[in-house]
ZAMARGU-4260 file (C-alpha; in steps of 0.2 Angstrom, whole numbers, plus 5000, padded with zeros to 4 digits):
<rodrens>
0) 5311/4591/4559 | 5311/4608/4566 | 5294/4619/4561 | 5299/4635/4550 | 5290/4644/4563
5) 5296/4638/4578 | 5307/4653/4582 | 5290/4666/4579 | 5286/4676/4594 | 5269/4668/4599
10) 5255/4680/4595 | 5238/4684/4609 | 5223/4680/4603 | 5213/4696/4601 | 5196/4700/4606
15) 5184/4716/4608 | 5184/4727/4621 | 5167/4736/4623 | 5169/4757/4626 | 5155/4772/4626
20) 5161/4787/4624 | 5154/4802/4632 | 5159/4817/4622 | 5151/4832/4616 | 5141/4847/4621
25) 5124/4836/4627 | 5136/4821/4633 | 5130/4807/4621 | 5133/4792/4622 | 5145/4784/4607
30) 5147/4765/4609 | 5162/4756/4600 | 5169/4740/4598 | 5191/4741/4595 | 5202/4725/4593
35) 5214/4723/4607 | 5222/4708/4616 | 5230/4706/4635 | 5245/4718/4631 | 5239/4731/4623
40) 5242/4747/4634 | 5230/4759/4640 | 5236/4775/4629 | 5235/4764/4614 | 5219/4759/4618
45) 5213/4779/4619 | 5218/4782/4605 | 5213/4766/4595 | 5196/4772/4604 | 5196/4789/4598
50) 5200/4787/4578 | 5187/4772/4578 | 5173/4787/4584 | 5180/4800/4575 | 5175/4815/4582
55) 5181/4833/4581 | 5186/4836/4600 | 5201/4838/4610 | 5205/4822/4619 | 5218/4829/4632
60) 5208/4829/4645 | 5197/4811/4643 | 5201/4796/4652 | 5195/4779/4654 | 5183/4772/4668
65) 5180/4756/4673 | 5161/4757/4680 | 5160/4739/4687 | 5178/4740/4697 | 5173/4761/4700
70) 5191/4763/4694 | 5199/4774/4684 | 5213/4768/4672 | 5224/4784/4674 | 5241/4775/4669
75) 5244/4774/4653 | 5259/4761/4650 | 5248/4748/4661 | 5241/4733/4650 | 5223/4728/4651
80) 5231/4710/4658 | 5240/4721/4672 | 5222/4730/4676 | 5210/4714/4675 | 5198/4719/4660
85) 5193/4707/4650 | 5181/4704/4635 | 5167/4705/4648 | 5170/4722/4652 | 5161/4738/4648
90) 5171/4754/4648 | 5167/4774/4646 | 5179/4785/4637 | 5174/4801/4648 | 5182/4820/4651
95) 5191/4822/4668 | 5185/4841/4671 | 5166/4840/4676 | 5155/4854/4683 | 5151/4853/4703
100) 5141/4863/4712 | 5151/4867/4727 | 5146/4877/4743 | 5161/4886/4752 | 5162/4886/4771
105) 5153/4903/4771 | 5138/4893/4762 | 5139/4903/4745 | 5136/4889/4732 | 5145/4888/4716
110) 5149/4882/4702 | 5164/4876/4698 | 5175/4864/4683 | 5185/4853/4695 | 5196/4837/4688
115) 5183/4821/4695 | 5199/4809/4694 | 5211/4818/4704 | 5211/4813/4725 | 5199/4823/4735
120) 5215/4828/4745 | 5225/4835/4728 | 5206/4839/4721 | 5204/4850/4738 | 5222/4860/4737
125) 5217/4865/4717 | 5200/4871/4723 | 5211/4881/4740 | 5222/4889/4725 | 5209/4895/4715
130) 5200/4902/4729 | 5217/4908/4736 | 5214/4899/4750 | 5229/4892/4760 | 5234/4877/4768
135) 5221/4869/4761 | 5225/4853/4770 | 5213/4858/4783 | 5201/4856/4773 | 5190/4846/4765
140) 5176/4839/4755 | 5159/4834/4762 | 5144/4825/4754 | 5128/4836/4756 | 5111/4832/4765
145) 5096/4842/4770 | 5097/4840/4789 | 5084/4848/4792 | 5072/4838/4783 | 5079/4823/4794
150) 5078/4832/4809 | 5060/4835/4807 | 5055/4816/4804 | 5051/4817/4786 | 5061/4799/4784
155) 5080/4798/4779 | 5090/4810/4770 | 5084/4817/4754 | 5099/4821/4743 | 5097/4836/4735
160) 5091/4838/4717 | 5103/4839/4706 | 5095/4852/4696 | 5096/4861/4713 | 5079/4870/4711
165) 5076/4875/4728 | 5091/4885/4728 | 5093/4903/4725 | 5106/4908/4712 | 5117/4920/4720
170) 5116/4937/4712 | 5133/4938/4707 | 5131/4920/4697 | 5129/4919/4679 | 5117/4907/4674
175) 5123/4892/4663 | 5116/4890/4647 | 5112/4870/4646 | 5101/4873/4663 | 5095/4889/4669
180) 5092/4884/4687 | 5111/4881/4690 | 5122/4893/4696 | 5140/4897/4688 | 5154/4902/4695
185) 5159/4918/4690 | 5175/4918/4680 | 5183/4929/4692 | 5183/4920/4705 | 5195/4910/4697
190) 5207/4924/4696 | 5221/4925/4709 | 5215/4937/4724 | 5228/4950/4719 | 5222/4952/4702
195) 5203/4956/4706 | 5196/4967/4717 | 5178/4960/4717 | 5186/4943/4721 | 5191/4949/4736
200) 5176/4957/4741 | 5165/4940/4736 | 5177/4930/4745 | 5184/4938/4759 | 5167/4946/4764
205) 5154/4938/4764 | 5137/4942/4756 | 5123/4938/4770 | 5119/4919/4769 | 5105/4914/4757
210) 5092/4908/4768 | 5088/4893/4757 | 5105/4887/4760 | 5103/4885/4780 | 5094/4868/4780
215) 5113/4860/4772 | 5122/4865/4787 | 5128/4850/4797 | 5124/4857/4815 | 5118/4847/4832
220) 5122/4852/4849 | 5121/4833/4856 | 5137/4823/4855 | 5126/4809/4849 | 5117/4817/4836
225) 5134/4824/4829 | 5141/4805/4825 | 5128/4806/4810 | 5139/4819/4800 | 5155/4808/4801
230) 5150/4797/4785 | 5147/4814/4774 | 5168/4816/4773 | 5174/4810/4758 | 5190/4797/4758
235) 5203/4811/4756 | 5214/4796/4744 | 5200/4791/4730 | 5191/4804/4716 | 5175/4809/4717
240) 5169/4796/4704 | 5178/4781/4714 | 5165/4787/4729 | 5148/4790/4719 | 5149/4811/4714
245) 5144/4814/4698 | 5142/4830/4686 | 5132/4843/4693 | 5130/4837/4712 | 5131/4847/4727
250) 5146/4845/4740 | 5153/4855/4753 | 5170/4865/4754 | 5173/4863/4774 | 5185/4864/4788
255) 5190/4848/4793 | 5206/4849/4803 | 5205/4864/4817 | 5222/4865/4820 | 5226/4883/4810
260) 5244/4886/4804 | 5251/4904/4804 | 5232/4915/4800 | 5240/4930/4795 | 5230/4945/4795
265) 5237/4955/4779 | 5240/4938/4769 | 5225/4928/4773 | 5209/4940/4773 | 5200/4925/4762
270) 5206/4912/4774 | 5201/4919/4790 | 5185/4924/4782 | 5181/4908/4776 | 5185/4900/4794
275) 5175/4914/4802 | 5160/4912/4793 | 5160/4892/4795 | 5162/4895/4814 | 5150/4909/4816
280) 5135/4899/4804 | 5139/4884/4816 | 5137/4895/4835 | 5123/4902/4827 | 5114/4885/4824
285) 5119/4877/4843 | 5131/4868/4834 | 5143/4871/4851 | 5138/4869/4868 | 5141/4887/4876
290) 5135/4895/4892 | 5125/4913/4892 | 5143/4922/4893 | 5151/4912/4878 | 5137/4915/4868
295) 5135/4935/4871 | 5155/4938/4870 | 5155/4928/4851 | 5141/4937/4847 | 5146/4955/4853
300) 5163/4950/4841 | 5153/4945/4828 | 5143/4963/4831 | 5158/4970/4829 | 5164/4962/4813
305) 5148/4968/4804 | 5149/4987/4811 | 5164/4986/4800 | 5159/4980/4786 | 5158/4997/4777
310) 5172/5006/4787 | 5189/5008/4774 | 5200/4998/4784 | 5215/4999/4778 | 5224/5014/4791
315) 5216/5002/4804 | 5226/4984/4796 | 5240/4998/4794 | 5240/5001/4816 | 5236/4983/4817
320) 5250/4978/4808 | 5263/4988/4818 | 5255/4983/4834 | 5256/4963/4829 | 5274/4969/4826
325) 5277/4975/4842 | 5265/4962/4850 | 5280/4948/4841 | 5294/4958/4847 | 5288/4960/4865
330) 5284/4941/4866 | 5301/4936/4858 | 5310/4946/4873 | 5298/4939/4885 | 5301/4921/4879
335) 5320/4923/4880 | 5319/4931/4898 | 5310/4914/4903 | 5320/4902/4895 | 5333/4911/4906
340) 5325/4908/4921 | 5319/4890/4915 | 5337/4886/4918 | 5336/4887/4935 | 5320/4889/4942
345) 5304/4881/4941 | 5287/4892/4940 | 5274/4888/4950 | 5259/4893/4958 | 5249/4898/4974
350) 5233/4900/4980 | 5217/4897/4990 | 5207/4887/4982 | 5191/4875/4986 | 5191/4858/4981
355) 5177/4846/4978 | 5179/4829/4972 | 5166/4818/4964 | 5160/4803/4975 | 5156/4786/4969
360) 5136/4788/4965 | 5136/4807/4967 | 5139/4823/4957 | 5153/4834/4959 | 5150/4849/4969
365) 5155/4863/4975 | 5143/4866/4991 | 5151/4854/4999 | 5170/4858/4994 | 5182/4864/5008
370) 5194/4877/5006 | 5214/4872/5003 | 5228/4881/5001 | 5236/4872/4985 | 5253/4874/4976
375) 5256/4868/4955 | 5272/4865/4949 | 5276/4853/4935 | 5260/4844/4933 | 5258/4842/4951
380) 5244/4849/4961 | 5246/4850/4980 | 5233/4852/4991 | 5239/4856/5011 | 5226/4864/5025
385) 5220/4881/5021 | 5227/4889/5036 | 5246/4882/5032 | 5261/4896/5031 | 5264/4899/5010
390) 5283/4899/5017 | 5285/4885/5026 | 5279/4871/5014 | 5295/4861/5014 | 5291/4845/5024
395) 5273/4846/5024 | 5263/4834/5019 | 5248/4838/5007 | 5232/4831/5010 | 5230/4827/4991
400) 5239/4826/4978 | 5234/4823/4960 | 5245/4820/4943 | 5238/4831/4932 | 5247/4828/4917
405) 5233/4826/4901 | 5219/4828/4912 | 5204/4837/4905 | 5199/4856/4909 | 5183/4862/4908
410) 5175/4879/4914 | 5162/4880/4924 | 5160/4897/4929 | 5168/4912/4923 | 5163/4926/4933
415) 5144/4924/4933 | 5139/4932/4951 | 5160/4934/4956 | 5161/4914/4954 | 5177/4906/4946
420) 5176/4887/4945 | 5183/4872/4933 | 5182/4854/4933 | 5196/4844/4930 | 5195/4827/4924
425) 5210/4816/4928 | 5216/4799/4922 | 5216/4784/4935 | 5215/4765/4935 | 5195/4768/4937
430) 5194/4779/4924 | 5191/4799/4925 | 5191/4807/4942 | 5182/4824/4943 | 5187/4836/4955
435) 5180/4854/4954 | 5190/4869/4958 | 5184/4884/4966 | 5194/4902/4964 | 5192/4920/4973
440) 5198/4930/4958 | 5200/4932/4939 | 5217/4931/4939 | 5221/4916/4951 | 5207/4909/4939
445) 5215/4914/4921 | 5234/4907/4927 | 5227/4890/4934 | 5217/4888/4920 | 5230/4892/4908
450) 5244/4879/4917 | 5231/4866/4918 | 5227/4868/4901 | 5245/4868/4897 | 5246/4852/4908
455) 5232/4844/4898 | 5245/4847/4880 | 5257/4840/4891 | 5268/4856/4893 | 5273/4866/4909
460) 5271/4884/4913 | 5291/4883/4907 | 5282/4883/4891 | 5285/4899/4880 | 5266/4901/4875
465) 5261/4903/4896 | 5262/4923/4899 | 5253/4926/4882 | 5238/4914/4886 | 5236/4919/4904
470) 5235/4937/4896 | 5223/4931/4882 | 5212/4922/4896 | 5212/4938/4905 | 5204/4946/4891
475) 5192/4934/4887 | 5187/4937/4905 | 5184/4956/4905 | 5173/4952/4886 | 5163/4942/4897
480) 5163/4953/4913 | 5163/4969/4905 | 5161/4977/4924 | 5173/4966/4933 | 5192/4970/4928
485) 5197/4955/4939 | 5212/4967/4946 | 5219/4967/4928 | 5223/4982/4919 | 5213/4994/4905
490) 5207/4987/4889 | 5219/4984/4877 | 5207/4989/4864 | 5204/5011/4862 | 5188/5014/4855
495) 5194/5017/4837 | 5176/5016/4828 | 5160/5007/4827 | 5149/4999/4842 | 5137/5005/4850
500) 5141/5004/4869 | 5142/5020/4880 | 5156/5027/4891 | 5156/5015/4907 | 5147/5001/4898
505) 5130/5013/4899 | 5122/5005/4883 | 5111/5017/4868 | 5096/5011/4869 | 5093/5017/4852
510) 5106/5004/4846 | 5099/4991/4856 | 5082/4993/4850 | 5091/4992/4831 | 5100/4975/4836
515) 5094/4960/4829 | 5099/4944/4840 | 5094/4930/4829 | 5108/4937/4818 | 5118/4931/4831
520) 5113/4921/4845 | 5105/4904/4842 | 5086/4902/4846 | 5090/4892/4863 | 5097/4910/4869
525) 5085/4919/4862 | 5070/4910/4872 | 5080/4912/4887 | 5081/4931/4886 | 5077/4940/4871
530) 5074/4957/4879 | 5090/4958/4887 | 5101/4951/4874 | 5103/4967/4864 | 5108/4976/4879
535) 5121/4962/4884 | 5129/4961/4867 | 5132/4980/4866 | 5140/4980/4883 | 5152/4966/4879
540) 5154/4976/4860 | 5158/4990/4867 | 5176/4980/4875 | 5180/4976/4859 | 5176/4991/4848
545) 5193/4996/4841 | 5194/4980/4833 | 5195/4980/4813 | 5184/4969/4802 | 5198/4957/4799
550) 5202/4958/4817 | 5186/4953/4825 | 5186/4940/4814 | 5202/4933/4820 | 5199/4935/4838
555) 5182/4927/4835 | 5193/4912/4827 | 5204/4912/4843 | 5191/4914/4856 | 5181/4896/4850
560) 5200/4890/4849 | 5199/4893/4867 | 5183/4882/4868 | 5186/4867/4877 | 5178/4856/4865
565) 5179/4864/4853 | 5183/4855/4832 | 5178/4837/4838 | 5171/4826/4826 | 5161/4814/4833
570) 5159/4793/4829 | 5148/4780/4837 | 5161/4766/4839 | 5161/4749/4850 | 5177/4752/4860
575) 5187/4735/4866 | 5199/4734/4880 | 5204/4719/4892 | 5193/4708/4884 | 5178/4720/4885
580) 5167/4729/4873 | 5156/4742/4875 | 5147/4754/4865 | 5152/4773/4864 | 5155/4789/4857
585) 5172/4794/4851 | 5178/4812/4849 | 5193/4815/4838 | 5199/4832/4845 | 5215/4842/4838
590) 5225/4835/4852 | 5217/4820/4859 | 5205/4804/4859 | 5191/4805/4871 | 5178/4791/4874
595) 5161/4794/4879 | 5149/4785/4886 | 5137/4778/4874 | 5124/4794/4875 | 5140/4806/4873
600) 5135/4816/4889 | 5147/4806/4903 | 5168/4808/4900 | 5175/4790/4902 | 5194/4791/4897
605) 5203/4804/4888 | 5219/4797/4876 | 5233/4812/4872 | 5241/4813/4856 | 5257/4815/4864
610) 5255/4798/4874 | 5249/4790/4855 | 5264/4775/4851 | 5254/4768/4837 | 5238/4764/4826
615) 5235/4751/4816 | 5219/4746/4806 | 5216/4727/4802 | 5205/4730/4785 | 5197/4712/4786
620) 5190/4714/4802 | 5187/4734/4800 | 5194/4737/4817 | 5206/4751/4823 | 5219/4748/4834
625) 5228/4760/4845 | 5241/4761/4858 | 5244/4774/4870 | 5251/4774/4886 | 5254/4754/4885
630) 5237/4750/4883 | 5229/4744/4869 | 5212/4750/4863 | 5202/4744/4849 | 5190/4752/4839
635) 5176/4745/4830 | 5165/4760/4819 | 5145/4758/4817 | 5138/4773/4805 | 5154/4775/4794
640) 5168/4764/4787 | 5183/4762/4798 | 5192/4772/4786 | 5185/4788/4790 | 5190/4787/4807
645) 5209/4782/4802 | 5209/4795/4793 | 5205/4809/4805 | 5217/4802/4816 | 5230/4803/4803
650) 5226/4820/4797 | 5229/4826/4816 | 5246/4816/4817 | 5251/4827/4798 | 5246/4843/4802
655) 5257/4840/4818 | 5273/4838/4805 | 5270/4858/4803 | 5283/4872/4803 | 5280/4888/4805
660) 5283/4895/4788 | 5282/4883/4778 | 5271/4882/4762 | 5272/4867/4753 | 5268/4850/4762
665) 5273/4833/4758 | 5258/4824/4751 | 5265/4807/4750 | 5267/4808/4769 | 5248/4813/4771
670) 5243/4799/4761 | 5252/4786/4771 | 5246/4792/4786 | 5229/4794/4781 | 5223/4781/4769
675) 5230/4764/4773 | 5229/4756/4755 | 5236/4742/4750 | 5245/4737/4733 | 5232/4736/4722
680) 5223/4752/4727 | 5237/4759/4725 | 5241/4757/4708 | 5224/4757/4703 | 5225/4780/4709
685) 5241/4780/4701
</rodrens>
């Protein structure tokens, strides 16, 4: 006989599922037990959870967090079956928006209500917009140590205190009521740019850095030394909490990606500012490796940043403007002249030039180089005897020849005593082969460099961008030579205020004796000439003294663009090829892979972006694979998850999607190229 309940929907057994709330102005604790079963959804658990408690508060903004899986439960119409908690687990009912103290890249520190569940990526642009900071995805966030303390053998990192009492509060903080030694953000700053004057002026200039501050900056000059900063980056796809940031700690608001999109000078004051500050803090601590000359032309731009300070500026952005208008229309003509001639005629070059190649055993040098007479012309660099006629080069042969296609450029000598040299690092079946090349001028100097670097991205001096870098490089070139014109014309800069050089490069001795240099030259300079330093940064000012504040600030951003090396972050990987592993140090540039030996001072191989088929990462065995060129390479990370270096690589491969113009990116995309997850962490963010 059929039961009388046989056709009753089977009802699941119930059982208590274990929550504290944290609510209210001291963030008590409130445990609570609610009756649920498998398929009871997460919203109905909420709000089961917040009747049972019963108190008076706005629960919009609260969410569950699983502490033992370091999960949040963001989706409401999921079940406790479909998450995996059970009677065993203990959960906490918590407010998304948290305090954080946060320093900028211009290392004022902040405080700030930022949403702890949201992905560091999605959590970075919120932070970007309120600062009106664009393109946010080149930046990031970054866990905060005292280097300095590490540096100086006092043991491993100390993390700071999260009451942060060693830190000043910034003048223009208020002070928060539940703890006095904490700076708040003002509420201004939280105002869109437009709408506040002193937003502009705390953001897009910057007060002079707080000297208690300087210990947090992630600086070392040594490739090796660098690799330690690489585990600081937070995964770009999990929130804050998923990784360990809690209320009231420190992190830092960096540049990450330095690969700039469209800096505009009238639309991106905070920006740039932002970006110059980060790079000047960094030359300042040795963070890059520079020459004498680098060093003296960033800090004669940096001179001239501050000389403007407290100058009006807007009739100079006015001029500026018009001229980066006339600047646009000029190259515009220019590039469709060349694309005329592209059509049928391949550029080229010409020139005497001495040629030393590295021997197995020895270094590279240029004593022993002999001179050639050597013709480039689409990534190929001929070398024919020096006394050969320019006009009859048709059926000679060339006594070398090298593909330089993705080959490494690096200056040597810019100048210093009338010498012009670089060293190329090119690609063979052995590895990298140095040659060094010697030049009699500036300006066969400035276009060879510029086509080799073009070569290097894997473009020809067909290329649109060639007359305008040979024409940036010439400039660079009179900053650093302020008495050598190099057979190039007059400055391109009038002297339109500001600076302290005299007519002829004479320099006021007055101002010198005024000049600080530890304001901008980093110690190892100052040891090597502190009494002519003044002297040498007025002269080099006094090239660039018509530029505006906003100006020198870009140029300064364009000039360590120019830096060969320059944005690599550094990791200390086990490298594996042909069955062989070896220890090394990996740089991940903005357009390319380049393996070090295992002391990050020797070039081993260099791997192009352009030359990139694929990269895969095999989670189980935390190994990165990656194919270029037909070879495959794989990766093996020792100070930092595999992730971290996935992710870099990724980030590159995104911001390459770029167009110029455009404002809103597709996040979706940065995600898949970036973090890799599988399935389950994927509905676990969503």
């Amino acid at each position: 006989m059929q039961s009388p309940h046989g056709n009753a929907k089977k009802q699941l057994p119930t059982w208590q599922l274990k929550v504290d709330v944290i609510a209210g102005p001291d963030q008590e604790r409130h445990p609570c037990q609610i009756d649920v079963n498998g398929m009871t959804h997460i919203g109905n658990a909420i709000v089961m959870i917040t009747q049972k408690v019963g108190l008076a508060i706005n629960w919009s903004e609260y969410s569950l967090w699983w502490p033992r899986r370091k999960r949040w439960l963001l989706n409401i119409d999921q079940t406790l079956d479909n998450c995996g908690v059970t009677s065993h687990d203990l959960l906490e009912l918590v407010c998304v928006r948290q305090t954080l103290n946060l320093f900028l890249p211009d290392m004022q520190l902040f405080q700030m209500q930022i949403d702890f569940s949201s992905r560091v990526y999605d959590l970075t642009a919120e932070i970007c917009s309120s600062l009106s900071i664009k393109h946010p995805e080149e930046l990031s966030l970054f866990k905060v140590h005292n280097w300095h303390d590490k540096q100086h053998g006092h043991g491993h990192e100390k993390k700071p205190s999260k009451n942060v009492p060693n830190l000043d509060v910034p003048e223009n903080s208020c002070i928060s009521e539940d703890n006095p030694n904490r700076p708040n953000l003002p509420a201004v700053i939280f105002k869109k740019i437009e709408e506040s004057a002193e937003g502009v002026t705390q953001l897009a200039k910057s007060p002079p850095t707080n000297p208690a501050h300087l210990p947090y900056l992630p600086c070392a000059r040594k490739p090796a030394d660098k690799t330690r900063f690489a585990d600081c980056w937070l995964n770009s796809s999990r929130s804050l909490m998923e990784q360990g940031i809690r209320q009231h700690d420190m992190l830092m608001l960096r540049v990450k990606y330095f690969k700039f999109h469209d800096l505009d000078k009238q639309h991106d004051q905070v920006r740039i500012n932002q970006i110059y500050e980060q790079l000047r803090l960094a030359i300042l601590h040795d963070d890059q490796d520079l020459t004498m000359e680098e060093a003296v032309l960033f800090a004669a731009i940096a001179y001239q940043a501050e000389t403007q300070r407290s100058i009006p500026q807007s009739d100079v952005a006015d001029e500026v403007d018009l001229d980066d208008e006339l600047n646009k229309l000029e190259n515009e003509l220019g590039n469709n002249v060349n694309n005329q001639m592209n059509i049928t005629e391949e550029p080229f070059l010409q020139a005497q030039v001495k040629i030393g190649k590295k021997k197995e055993g020895m270094l590279a040098s240029l004593q022993k180089s002999k001179q050639f007479f050597c013709k480039y012309q689409r990534f190929q660099m001929y070398a024919f005897d020096s006394k050969v006629e320019p006009r009859n080069l048709s059926g000679v042969q060339p006594i070398h020849s090298y593909d330089v296609k993705s080959c490494e450029v690096a200056q040597v000598s810019s100048g210093e005593n009338n010498k012009y040299k670089l060293k190329l690092s090119i690609g063979s079946s052995n590895g990298m082969e140095e040659v060094h090349l010697g030049f009699s001028n500036s300006d066969d100097y400035a276009e060879w460099y510029t086509a080799l670097t073009l070569a290097a991205r894997g473009k020809t001096m067909a290329d649109s961008t060639y007359r305008e870098e040979v024409k940036s490089m010439k400039e660079i070139l009179r900053y650093r030579n302020p008495g050598n014109t190099g057979g190039g014309g007059g400055d391109e800069y009038d002297n339109r205020g500001g600076g302290g050089g005299g007519k002829g490069g004479a320099v006021d001795s007055e101002a010198a004796s005024r000049l600080n240099p530890e304001l901008y030259v980093s110690h190892r300079f100052i040891k090597k000439a502190k009494k002519e330093l003044p002297g040498l940064i007025l002269q080099a000012q006094s090239k660039v003294a018509g530029m505006s504040l906003v100006e020198s600030k870009k140029q300064f951003i364009e000039k360590y663009l120019s830096l060969n090396d320059h944005g690599v972050a550094f990791f200390s990987v086990q490298v594996k090829r042909h069955n062989k592993a070896e220890k090394s140090v990996l740089g991940v540039a903005p357009d390319r892979l380049i393996q070090y030996d295992h002391k990050g001072t020797e070039v081993v191989q260099t791997y192009r972006y352009t030359n990139l088929v694929k990269w895969t990462v095999n989670w189980h065995t935390s190994q990165l694979l990656i194919e270029v060129s037909g070879e495959e390479i794989f990766l093996l990370t020792h100070d930092c998850p595999i992730s971290t270096l996935h992710e870099y690589l990724g980030g590159y491969q995104f911001l390459r999607t770029r167009t110029s113009g455009q404002t809103e990116l597709d996040s979706q995309m940065f995600y898949e190229l970036t973090g890799g997850l599988d399935a389950e962490e994927i509905t676990t963010i969503g």
